[in-house]
N, C-alpha and C positions, 0 to 999 in steps of 0.2 A: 360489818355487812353480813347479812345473814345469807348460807347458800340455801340455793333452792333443789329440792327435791329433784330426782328423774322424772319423776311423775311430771310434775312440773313445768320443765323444761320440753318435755315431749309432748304438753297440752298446747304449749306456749302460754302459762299460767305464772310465769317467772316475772320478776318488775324487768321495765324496757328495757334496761342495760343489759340485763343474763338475755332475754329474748334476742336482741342484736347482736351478741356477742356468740352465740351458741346457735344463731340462724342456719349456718351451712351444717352444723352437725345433724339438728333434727332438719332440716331440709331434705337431707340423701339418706338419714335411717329413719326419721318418724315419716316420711311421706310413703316409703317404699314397705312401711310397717304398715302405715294406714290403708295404700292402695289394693294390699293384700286381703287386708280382712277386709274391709268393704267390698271390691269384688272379684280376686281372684278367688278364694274360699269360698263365695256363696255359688260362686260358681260350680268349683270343682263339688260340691255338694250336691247339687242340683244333677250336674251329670250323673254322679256315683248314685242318685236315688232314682233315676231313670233308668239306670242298669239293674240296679237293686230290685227293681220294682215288676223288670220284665223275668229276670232269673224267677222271681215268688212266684208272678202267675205263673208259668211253666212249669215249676216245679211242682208245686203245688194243683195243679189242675182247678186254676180260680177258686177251690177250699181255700172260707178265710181272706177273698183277697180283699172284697170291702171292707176298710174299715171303722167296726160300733165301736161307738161310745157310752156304754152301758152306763156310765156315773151322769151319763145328763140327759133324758130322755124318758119322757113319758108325764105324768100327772105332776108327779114333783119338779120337771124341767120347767112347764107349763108354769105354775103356781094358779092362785085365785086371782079373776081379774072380775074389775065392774064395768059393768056395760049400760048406758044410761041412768043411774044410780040405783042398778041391782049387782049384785054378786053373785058370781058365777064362779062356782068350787071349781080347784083343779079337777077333780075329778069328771066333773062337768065339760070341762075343756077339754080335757085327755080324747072322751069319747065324743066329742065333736072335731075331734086334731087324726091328720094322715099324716107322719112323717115322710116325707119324698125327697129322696136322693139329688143334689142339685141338678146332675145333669136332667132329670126328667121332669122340671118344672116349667110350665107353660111359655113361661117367658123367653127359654132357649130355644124354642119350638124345634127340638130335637136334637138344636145341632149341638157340638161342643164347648162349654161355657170356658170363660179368660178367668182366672182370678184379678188380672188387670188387662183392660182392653183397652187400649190406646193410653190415652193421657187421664190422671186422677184429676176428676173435675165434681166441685160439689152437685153438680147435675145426675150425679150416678147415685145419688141417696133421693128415696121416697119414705116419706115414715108412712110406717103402720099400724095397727088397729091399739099397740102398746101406749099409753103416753110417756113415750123417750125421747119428747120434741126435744130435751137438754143435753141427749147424747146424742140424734141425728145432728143436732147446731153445734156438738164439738166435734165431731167428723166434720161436718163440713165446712168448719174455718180450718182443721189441718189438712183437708184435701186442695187448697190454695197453695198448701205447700207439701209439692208429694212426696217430697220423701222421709218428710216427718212421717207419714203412711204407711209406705216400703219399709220402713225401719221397725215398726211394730211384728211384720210378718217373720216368722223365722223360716217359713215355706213363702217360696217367691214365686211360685204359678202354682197353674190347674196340677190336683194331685187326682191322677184315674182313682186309685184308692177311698179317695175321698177323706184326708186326716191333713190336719193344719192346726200347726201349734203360733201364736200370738204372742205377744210381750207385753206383761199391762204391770202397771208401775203399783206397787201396794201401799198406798200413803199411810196407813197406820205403821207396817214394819219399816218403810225407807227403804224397801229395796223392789227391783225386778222380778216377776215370777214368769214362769210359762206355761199357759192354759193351752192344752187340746183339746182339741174338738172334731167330728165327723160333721160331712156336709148331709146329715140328714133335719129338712129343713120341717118345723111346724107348718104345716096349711089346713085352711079348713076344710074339713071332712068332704069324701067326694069332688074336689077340685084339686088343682096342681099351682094353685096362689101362694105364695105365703101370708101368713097372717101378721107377721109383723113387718120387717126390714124389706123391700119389695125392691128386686135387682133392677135400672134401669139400665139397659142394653145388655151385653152378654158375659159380661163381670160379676162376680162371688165379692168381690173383696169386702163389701157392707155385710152381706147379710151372716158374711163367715165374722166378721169380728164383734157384730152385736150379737151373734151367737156366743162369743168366746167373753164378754161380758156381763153377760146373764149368766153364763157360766158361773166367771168369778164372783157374782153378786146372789146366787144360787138360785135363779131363776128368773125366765123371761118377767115375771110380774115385779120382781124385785126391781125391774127398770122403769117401773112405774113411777113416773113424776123425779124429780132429781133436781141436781145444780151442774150447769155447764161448769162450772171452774171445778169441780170433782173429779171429772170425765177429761179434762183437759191434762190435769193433776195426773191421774193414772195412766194417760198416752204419751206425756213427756218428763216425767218427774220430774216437773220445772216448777218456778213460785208462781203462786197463782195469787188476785185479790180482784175484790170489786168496790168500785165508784159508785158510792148510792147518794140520789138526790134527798136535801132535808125537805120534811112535809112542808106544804107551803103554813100549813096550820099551827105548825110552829112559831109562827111571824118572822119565817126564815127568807132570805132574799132570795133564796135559788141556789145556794152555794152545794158543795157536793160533798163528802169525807168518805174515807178509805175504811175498807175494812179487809181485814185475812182469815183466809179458810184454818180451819183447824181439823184435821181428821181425829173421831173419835172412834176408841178403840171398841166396837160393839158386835158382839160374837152373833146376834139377831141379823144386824144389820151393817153389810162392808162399807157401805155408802154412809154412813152418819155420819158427817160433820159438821160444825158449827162458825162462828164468825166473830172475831174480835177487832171491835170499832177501835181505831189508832186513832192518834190526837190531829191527824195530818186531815186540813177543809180546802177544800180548793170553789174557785169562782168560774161561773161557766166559759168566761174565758179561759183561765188554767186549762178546762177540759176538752176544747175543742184544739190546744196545744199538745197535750199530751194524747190526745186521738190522734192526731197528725203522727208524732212521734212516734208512736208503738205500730202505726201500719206501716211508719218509712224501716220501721226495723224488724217488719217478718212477725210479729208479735200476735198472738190469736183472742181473738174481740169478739163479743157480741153484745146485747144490748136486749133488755125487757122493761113492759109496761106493767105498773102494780094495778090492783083493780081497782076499777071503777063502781059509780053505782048506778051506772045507765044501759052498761052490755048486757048481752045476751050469754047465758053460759050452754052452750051449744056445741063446741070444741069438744073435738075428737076425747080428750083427757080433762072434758070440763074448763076448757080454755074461754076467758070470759069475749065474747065478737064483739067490737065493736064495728057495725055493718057500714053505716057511712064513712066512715076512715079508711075501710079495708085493714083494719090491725086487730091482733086478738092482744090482749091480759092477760097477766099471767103464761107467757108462752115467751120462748127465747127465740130470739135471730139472730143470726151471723152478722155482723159487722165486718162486712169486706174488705170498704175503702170509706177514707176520710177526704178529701181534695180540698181544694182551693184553685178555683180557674177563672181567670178574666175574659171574658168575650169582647174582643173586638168589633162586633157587628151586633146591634142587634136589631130587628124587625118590627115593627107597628101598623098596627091596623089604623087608618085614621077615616072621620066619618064621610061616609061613601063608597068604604071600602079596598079606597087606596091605601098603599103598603108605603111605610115612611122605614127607609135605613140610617140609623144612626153608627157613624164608623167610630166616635170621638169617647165610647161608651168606656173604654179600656181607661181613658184619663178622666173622666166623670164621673164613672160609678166604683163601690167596692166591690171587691173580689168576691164571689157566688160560693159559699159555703156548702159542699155536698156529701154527703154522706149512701153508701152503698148498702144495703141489706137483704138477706134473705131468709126467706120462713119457710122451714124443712118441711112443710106439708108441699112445696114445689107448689103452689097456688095462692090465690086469695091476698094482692097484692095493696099497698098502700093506694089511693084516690087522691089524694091532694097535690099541692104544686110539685112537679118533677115526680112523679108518677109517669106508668108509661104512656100515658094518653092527656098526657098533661098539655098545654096551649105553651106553657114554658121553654120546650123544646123548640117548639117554631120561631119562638121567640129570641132564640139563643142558637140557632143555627153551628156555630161554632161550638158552641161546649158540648154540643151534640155529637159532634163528629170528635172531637178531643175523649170523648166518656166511653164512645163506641155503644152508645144507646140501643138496647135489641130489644125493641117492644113485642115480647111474648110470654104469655101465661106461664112463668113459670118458679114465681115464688122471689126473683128478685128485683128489688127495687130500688130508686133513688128517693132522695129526699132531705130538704133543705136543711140546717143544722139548724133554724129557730123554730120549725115544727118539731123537729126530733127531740129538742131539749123541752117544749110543752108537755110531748106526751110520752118519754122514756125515762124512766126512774131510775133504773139501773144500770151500769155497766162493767162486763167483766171483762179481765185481763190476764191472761198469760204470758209471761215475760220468756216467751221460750227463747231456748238456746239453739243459736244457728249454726256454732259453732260444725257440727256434724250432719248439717244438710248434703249428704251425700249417699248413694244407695245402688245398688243391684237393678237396673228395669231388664226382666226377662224375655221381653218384647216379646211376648206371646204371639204378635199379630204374624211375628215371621218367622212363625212353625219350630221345628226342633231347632234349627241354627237362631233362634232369638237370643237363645241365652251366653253362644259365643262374642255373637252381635253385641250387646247389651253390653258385655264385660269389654270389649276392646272401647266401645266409643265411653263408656264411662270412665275409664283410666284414660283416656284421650282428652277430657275434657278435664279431668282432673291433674293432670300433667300439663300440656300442653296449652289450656288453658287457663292455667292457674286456679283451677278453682279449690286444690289443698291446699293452695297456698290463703287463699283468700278466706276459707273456713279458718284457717289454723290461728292466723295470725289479726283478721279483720273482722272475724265472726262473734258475735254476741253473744256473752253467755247469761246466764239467767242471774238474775238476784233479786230480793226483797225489799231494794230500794226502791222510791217513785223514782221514774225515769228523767224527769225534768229538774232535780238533782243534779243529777250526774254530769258528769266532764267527758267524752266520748273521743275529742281529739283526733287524728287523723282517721280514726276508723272507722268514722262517721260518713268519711267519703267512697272508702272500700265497696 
């Protein structure tokens, strides 16, 4: 029998027997290891920079207290971007760009901005005039789980100074770096907008980390067009791959085959990678199993249309409309939720206007196939069946109240899984690790004691509710297998 590492042992990475047999050991030193650095540390950091921070200004007499970031700002931060299909030099940009400090952008209307202001919800992302529709749709499948979010930050609230350092995963080298960044924001000239990342309510946390990815990629324009599974890649250094449909013009029946990202190492460009098709095909069934699977396990999804030859290419980034569907080509969505839900009830019009109830529907009919999605422009949502204005709803009274249905303009939608699979060619997947879903909330909302707050009830829930224990021992970690493989056994119930 072979022994397992420390490492090992304190991941709970050991085969079951070492894991059960060595449970009380790392129970009382890896949990009280872990509860430290997760949030006693960010803690006491957080105080000691609030100290730090008030001793500068005073000593200092505010000389120097803002702080620049000279390596990224100005014409080369910017890069060349196109605008209806003309090109527009940085330099061109530069002198249409006002850097503005975040607290003074219109959208605070003065007051003091959160780095996180309540709950991380994909609602707080709005893309902007960039096309990084594939970096706002991998923010926002990891803001479904925030503290995949929290965990990027190495500064956990508002810094007066304005300086925030980030964690972005480097897929060529395999390891972690950490980009700073000041919060001086691009907008266009004479206003207080920004031009890309556009804060929704009084939260930094977007537009500081697509700041801090341009960074790493050398410039806003360098985020121009891209691949979610990239973006997902460098915010979890977890396996990434994508589901692509065969052309039907192949004389292909629909079936689907995997393929995996490869980062190339290209000094031009950080973002180059490419895709190596595996021998692995699956049938639209397999796929609507393995959607289920990867949303019941925390798993980050989204889903794209290849073009057509009837849109309109109109989209912000050239993205191809197709106006009657409500969907654009060539443009990514989050893939939220996968479901399967039986209504018991369902409603009919019959002629004359009377309304016929059918109770018996749940043993008559099959289970309602649904699918969740949203399109990072926050607008411009699907029109067909299970749309928000859909007659389906009424129809289905029950699975409306089950879905929690909020018919409002704002980018997401439902939609049945035999329309989805007509018009969705692709889909990708992050097999992230849940294993470390735990974090710091500095709880901004409740002033200087947020961050005492924050730290007692998150070791409270991490103790007391086991949820160390339930990361440590029941949590997912990432691999390169397809999921529907695998043997998962009791932690499948965790």
């Amino acid at each position: 029998m072979t022994l397992p590492t420390a490492e090992e042992l304190h991941n709970a990475e050991a085969s079951t027997l070492w894991n059960v047999l060595c449970c009380p050991l790392v129970a009382t030193i890896g949990m009280i290891y872990r509860s430290l650095e997760i949030y006693f540390w960010p803690c006491f950091r957080v105080v000691s920079l609030r100290v730090a921070n008030v001793l500068h200004r005073t000593c200092c007499f505010c000389c120097g207290w803002p702080y620049v970031d000279d390596d990224f700002y100005g014409a080369a931060a910017l890069g060349g971007h196109t605008k209806e299909g003309a090109l527009i030099s940085a330099e061109d940009m530069a002198e249409d760009t006002d850097w503005v400090r975040a607290h003074e952008l219109d959208a605070f209307g003065g007051n003091r901005p959160q780095l996180f202001e309540g709950e991380i919800e994909p609602d707080d992302l709005c893309q902007g005039a960039v096309g990084d529709c594939w970096l706002v749709a991998a923010f926002a499948c990891a803001s479904e789980h925030p503290d995949s979010i929290r965990r990027l930050f190495r500064t956990v609230e508002y810094n007066p100074r304005g300086m925030y350092a980030v964690r972005i995963f480097d897929p060529v080298k395999k390891k972690w770096t950490v980009v700073r960044v000041d919060d001086r924001i691009p907008c266009k000239k004479g206003t207080k907008r920004p031009r890309f990342m556009n804060p929704n309510g009084s939260e930094l946390w977007a537009i500081v980390l697509e700041k801090a990815y341009a960074k790493f990629c050398g410039s806003y324009a360098a985020l121009d067009g891209g691949f979610v599974l990239w973006g997902w890649h460098a915010m979890t250094g977890d396996n990434v791959f994508q589901m692509s449909k065969n052309k039907e013009s192949d004389g292909d029946d629909g079936s689907w085959y995997r393929e995996d990202m490869v980062a190339i190492d290209d000094k031009k460009d950080r973002r180059a990678c490419g895709f190596k098709k595996t021998d692995e095909t699956y049938t639209e069934d397999n796929i609507w199993t393995l959607l289920k699977r990867y949303d019941r396990q925390k798993s980050l999804m989204s889903a794209s249309i290849g073009k057509t030859a009837y849109g309109k290419y109109s989209g912000p980034a050239g993205e191809e409309i197709l106006e009657e569907e409500g969907l654009a080509a060539g443009h990514a969505y989050s893939l939220i939720q996968a479901v399967e839900v039986t209504d018991s009830k369902k409603i009919s019009a019959l002629p004359g206007g009377m309304l016929t109830v059918d109770t018996d529907i749940g043993r008559t009919k099959p289970r309602i196939k649904l699918l969740q999605l949203r399109n990072p422009w926050g607008t411009f949502e699907w029109k067909g069946d299970w749309s928000d204005k859909s007659p389906k709803w009424k129809e289905h009274p029950n699975v409306k109240k089950e879905l929690g249905l909020v018919d409002a303009d704002d980018g997401t939608f439902w939609m049945c899984w035999d329309d989805f699979k007509r018009y969705y060619t692709r889909i990708n997947v992050c097999d992230r690790s849940t294993s470390a879903d735990a974090s710091l909330d500095a709880r901004e909302n409740d002033g200087s004691c947020g961050i005492i707050s924050g730290c007692l009830c998150g070791c409270a829930e991490f103790w007391c509710l086991c949820k160390g224990y339930r990361n440590l021992y029941c949590g997912h970690r990432s691999t390169d297998k397809t999921l529907d493989a695998q043997e998962r056994g009791c932690c499948g119930i965790c």
